[in-house]
Wavefront OBJ file of the C-alpha trace (Angstrom):
o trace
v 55.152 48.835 103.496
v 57.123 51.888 103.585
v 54.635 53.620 105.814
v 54.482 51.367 108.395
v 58.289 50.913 108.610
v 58.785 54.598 109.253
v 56.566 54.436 112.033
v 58.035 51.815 113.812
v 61.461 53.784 113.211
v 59.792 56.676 114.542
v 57.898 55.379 118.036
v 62.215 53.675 118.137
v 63.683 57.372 118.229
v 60.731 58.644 120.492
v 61.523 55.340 122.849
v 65.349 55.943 122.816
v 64.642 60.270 123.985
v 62.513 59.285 126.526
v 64.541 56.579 128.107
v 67.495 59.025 128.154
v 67.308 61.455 131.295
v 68.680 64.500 131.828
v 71.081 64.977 134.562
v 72.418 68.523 135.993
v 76.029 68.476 137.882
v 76.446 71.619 139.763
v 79.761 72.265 141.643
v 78.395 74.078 144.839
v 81.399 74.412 146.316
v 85.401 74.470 145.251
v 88.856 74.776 147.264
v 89.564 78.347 148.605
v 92.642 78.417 146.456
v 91.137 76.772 143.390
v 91.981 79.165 140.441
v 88.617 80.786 138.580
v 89.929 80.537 135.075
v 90.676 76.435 135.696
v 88.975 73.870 133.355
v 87.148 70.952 135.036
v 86.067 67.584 133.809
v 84.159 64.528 134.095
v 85.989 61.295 133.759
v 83.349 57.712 134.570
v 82.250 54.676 133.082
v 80.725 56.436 130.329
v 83.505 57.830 128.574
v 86.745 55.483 129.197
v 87.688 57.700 132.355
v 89.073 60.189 129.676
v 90.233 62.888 132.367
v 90.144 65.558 129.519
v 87.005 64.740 127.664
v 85.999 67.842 125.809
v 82.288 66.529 125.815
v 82.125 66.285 129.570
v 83.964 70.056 130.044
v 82.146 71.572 132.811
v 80.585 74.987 131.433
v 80.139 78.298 133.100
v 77.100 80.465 134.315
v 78.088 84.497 134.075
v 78.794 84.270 137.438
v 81.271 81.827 136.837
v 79.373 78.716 138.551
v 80.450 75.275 136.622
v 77.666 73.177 135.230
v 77.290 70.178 133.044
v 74.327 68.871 131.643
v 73.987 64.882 130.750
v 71.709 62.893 129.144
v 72.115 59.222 130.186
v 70.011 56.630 130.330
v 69.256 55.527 133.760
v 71.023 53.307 136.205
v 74.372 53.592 137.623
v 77.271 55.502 136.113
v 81.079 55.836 138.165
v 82.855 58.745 137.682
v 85.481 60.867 139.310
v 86.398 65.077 138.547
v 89.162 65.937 136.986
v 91.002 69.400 136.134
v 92.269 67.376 132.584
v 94.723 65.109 133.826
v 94.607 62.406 136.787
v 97.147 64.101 138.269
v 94.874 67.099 139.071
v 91.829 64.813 140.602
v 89.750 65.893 143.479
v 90.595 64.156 146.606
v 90.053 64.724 150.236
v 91.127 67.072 152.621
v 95.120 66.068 153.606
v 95.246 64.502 149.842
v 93.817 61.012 150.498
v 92.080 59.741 147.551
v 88.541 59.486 147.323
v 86.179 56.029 146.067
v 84.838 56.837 142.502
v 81.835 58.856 143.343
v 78.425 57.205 141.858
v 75.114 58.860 139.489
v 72.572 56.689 139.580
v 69.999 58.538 137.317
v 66.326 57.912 138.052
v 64.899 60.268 136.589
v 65.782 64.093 135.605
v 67.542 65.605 138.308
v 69.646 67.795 139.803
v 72.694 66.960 141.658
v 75.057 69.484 143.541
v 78.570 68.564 144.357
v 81.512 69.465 146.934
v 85.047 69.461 145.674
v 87.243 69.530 148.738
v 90.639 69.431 147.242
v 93.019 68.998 144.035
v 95.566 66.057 144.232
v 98.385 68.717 142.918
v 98.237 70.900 145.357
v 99.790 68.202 147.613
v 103.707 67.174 146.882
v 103.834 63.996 145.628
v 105.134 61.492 147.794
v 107.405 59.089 145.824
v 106.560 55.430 145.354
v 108.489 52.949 146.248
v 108.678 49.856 144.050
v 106.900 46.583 144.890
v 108.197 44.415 141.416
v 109.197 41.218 142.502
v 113.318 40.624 141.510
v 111.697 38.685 138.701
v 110.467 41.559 136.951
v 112.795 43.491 134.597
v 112.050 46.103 131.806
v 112.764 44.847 128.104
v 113.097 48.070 127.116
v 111.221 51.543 127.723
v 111.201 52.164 124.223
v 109.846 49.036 121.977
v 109.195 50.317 119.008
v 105.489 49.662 118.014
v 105.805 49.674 113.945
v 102.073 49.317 113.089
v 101.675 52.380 114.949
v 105.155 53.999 114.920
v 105.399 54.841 118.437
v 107.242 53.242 121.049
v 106.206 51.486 124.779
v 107.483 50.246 127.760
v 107.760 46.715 127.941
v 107.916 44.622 130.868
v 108.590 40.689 131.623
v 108.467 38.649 134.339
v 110.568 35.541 134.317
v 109.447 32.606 136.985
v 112.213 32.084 140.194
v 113.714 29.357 138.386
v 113.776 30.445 134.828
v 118.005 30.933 134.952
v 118.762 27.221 136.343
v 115.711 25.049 134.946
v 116.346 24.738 131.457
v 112.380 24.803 130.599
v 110.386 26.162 128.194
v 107.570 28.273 129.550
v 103.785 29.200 128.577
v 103.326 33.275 128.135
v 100.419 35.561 129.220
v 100.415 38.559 127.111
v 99.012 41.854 129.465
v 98.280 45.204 128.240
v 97.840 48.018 131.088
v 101.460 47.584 131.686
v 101.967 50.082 134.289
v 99.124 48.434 136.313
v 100.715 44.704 136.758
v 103.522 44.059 138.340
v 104.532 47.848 140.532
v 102.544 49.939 142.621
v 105.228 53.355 141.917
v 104.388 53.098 138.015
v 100.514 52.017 138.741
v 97.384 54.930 138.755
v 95.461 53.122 141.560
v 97.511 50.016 142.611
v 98.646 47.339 140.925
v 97.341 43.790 139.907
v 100.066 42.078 141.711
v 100.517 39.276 139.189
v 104.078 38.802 139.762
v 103.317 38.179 143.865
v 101.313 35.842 143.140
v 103.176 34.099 140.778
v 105.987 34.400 143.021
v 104.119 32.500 145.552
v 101.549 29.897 144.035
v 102.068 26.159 143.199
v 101.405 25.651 140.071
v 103.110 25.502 137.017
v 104.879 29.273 135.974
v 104.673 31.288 132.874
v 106.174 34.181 131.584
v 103.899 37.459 131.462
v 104.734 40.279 129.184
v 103.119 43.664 129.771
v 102.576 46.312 127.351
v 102.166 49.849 129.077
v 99.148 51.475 127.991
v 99.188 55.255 125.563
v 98.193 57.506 128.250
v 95.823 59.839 125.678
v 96.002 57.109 123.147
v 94.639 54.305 125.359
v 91.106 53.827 124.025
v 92.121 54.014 120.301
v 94.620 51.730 120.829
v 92.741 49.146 122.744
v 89.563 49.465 120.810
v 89.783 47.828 116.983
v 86.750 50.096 115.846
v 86.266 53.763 115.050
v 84.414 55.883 117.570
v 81.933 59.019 117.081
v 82.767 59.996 120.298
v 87.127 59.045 120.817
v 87.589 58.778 117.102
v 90.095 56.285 114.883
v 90.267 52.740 116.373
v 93.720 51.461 116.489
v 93.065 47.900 118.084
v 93.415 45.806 115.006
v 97.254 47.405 114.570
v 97.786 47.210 117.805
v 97.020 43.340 118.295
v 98.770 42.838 115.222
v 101.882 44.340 117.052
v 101.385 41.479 119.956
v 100.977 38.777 117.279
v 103.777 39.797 114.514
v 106.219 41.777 116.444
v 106.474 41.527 120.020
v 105.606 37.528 120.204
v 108.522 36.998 117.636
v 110.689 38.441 119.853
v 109.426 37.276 123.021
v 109.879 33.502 121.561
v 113.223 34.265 119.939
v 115.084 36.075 123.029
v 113.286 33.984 125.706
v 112.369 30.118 126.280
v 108.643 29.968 125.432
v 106.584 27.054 124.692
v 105.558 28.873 121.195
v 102.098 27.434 120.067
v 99.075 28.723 120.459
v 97.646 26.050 123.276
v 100.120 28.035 125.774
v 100.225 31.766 124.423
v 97.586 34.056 126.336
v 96.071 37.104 126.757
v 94.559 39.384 129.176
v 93.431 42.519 130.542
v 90.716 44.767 131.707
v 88.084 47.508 130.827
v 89.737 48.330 127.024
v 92.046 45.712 127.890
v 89.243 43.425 128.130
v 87.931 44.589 124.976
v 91.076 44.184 123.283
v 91.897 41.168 124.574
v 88.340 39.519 123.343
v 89.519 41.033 119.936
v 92.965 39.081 119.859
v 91.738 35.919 120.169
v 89.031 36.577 117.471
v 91.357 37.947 114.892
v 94.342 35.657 115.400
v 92.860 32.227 116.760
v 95.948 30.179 115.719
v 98.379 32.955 117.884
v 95.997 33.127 121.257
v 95.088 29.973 122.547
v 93.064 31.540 125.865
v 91.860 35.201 126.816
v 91.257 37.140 130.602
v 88.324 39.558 129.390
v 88.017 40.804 132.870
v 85.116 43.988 132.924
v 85.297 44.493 129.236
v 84.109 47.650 127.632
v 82.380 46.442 124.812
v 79.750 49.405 125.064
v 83.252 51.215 123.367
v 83.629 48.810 120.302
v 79.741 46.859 119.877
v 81.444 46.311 116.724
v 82.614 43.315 118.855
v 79.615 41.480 118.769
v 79.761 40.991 115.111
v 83.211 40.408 114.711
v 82.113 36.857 117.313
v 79.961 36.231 114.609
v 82.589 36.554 111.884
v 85.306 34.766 113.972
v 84.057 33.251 116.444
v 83.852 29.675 114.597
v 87.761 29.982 114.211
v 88.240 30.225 117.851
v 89.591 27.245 120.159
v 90.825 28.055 122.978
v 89.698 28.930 126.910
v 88.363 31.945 127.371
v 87.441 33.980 131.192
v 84.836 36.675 131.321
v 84.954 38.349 134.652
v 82.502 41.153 135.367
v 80.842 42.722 138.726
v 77.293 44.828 139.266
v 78.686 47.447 140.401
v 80.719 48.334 137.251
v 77.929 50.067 135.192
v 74.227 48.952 134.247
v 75.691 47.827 130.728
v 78.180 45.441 131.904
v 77.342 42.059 133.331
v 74.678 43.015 130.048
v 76.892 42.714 127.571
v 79.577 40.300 128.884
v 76.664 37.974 128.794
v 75.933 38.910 125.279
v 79.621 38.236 124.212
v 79.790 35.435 126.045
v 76.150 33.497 124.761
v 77.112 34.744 121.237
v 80.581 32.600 121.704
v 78.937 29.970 122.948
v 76.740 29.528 119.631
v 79.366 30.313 117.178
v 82.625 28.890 118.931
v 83.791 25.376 120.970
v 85.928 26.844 122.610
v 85.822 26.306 126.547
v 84.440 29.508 128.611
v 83.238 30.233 132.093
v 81.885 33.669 133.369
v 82.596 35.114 136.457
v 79.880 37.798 138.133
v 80.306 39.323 141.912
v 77.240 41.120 143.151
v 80.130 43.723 144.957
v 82.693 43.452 142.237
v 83.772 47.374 141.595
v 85.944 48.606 138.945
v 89.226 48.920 139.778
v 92.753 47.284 140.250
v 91.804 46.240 143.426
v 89.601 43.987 142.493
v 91.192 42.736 139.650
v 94.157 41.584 141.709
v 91.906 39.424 143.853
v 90.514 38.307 140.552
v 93.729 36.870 138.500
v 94.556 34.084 140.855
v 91.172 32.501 139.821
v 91.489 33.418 136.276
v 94.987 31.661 136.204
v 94.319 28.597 138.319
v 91.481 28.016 135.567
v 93.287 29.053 132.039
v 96.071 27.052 133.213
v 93.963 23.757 133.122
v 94.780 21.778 130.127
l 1 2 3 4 5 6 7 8 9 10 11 12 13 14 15 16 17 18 19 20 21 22 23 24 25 26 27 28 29 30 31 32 33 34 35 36 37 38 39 40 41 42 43 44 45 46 47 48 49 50 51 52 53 54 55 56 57 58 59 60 61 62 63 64 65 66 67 68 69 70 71 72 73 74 75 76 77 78 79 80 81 82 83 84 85 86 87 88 89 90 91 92 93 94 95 96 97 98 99 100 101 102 103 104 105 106 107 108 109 110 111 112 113 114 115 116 117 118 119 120 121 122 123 124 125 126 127 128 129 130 131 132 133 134 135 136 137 138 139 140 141 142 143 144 145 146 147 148 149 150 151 152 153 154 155 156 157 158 159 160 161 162 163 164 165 166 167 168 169 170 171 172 173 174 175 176 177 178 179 180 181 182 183 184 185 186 187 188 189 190 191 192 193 194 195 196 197 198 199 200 201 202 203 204 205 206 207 208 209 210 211 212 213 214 215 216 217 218 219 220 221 222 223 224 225 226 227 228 229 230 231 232 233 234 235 236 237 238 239 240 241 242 243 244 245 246 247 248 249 250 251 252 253 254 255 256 257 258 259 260 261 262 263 264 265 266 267 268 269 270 271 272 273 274 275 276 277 278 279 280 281 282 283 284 285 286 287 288 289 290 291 292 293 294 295 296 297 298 299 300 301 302 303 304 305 306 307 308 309 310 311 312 313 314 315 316 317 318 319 320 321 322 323 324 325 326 327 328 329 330 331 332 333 334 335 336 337 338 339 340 341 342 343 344 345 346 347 348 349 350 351 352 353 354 355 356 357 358 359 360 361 362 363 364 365 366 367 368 369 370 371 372 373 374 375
């Protein structure tokens, strides 16, 4: 038996090499100004839009020509070029941002690319704030003590929380900077707290946690990575479950149980969000996985098969096609393997145009809440 079984292991490897092509990035040209000695990077779909991913450092021919060599497997990857920070991303000429560029790799190839300008050379215009009057910062410092650091923490509070005397549901949102203002956001905000502001139906209270910055993908993935190291997500969901919902229900009038406590995010926030719910099914009573990385954490798909019995409560997968081959992919995945192992009550969400990025997230919430708020 033994001989057979290494043969089918070995046709796997040789199947796994040759579906992964090789891909050649070639900076042909760079601004006049650009300095020679300046690091660039990669930053896509492939590796959490790290802007200072040491594996996707641009290299150097001797006559100091950048270079990076990929091996993907094909389809369609987003990405954007970075000098290690998104404050130094290429943009256009005049400092207009440009669309996430895309590699769709057929085949090995070649691909040469133009680099018109770097967002710092521009002064930064500043931002002016779009949160609603209902917004408010807890405190810019919570301290997180499963991870000992601290975060910003915001809240929004429905129009007639001061006079009404009611007890509200909350939605728990991670990607703080993102939700509720446009000056704090990296490419718009989600405008939750507009929308809110303006809709019909019943209010809740939303409490964002701002992301790490660096830390971001450890913190929002609960498994260890080869390629971004320790996973932090278990510590940091307990923090939402054992620390800040505490508080939350102590300083503010919540309905506390777990029928009207939520969660939600996107991309690792997505992730993370599927990974509350799992571990603490009596704290989260319905989850926004909107684009979730799972290709980060796979561990995912057997902690649904560990957990997933425990779990009743609404979940909302949202994905679009033009996030990554492995997306819609592996939503489905999560989603099916829920289905067999849990009762809880799900519905999937899957736009042919749907891109990732705040944008379309914002038009996306509105749906997720008019359905999660159906009891």
């Amino acid at each position: 038996m033994l001989k057979p079984l290494l043969t089918s292991i070995a046709l796997l490897f040789c199947f796994t090499l040759m579906s992964q092509k090789t891909t050649r990035i070639v900076i042909i040209s760079l601004p006049t100004y650009h300095a020679s000695g300046s690091d660039i990077y990669m930053a896509g779909s492939f590796n959490g839009w790290n802007p200072q991913d040491a594996k996707y450092k641009f290299l150097k021919t001797d006559k100091g020509n950048y270079y990076l060599d990929l091996s993907f497997a094909e389809g369609k990857h987003e990405y954007k070029l970075t000098r290690g920070g998104w404050d130094k991303v290429e943009c256009n000429k005049g400092g207009s941002g440009i669309a996430n560029r895309v590699l769709i790799v057929p085949a090995d190839t070649t691909i040469g690319l133009n680099i018109e300008e770097w967002t710092d050379r521009f002064p930064s215009k500043p931002k002016v704030s779009t949160a609603s009057k209902n917004v408010r910062i807890i405190d810019t410092s919570f301290v997180i003590p499963q991870l000992k650091r601290t975060r910003r923490v915001w809240i929004y509070l429905p129009e007639d929380y001061a006079t009404s005397g009611k007890r509200y549901p909350v939605l728990y949102m991670h990607d703080g900077q993102n939700v509720f203002d446009d000056a704090t956001s990296y490419s718009g905000e989600w405008g939750v707290d507009e929308f809110l502001d303006s809709t019909t139906r019943d209010k809740c209270i939303v409490v964002a946690v701002d992301h790490g910055g660096a830390k971001r993908i450890n913190e929002y993935c609960p498994y260890d990575m080869k390629q971004f190291g320790k996973g932090e997500g278990s510590m940091y969901v307990d923090f939402l479950a054992k620390t800040l919902k505490p508080y939350i229900d102590k300083q503010y009038r919540t309905v506390k149980d777990r029928k009207n406590t939520f969660v939600a995010g996107s991309s690792m926030g997505g992730l993370i969000s599927m990974y509350a719910v799992l571990k603490y099914p009596s704290v989260f009573g319905g989850a926004g996985v909107f684009s979730p990385a799972f290709w980060v954490g796979p561990g995912i798909f057997d902690d649904i098969k560990k957990r997933g019995k425990a779990v009743r409560g609404r979940i909302y997968f949202y994905g679009g096609k033009q996030e990554g081959e492995a997306m819609v992919p592996d939503m489905l995945k999560a989603f099916q393997l829920m289905n067999k192992y849990s009762t809880s009550k799900m519905t999937t969400i899957i736009r042919d145009e749907g891109k990732h990025n705040e944008a379309r997230w914002r038009m996306e919430f509105p749906l997720f809440y008019e359905w999660i708020s159906q009891q």
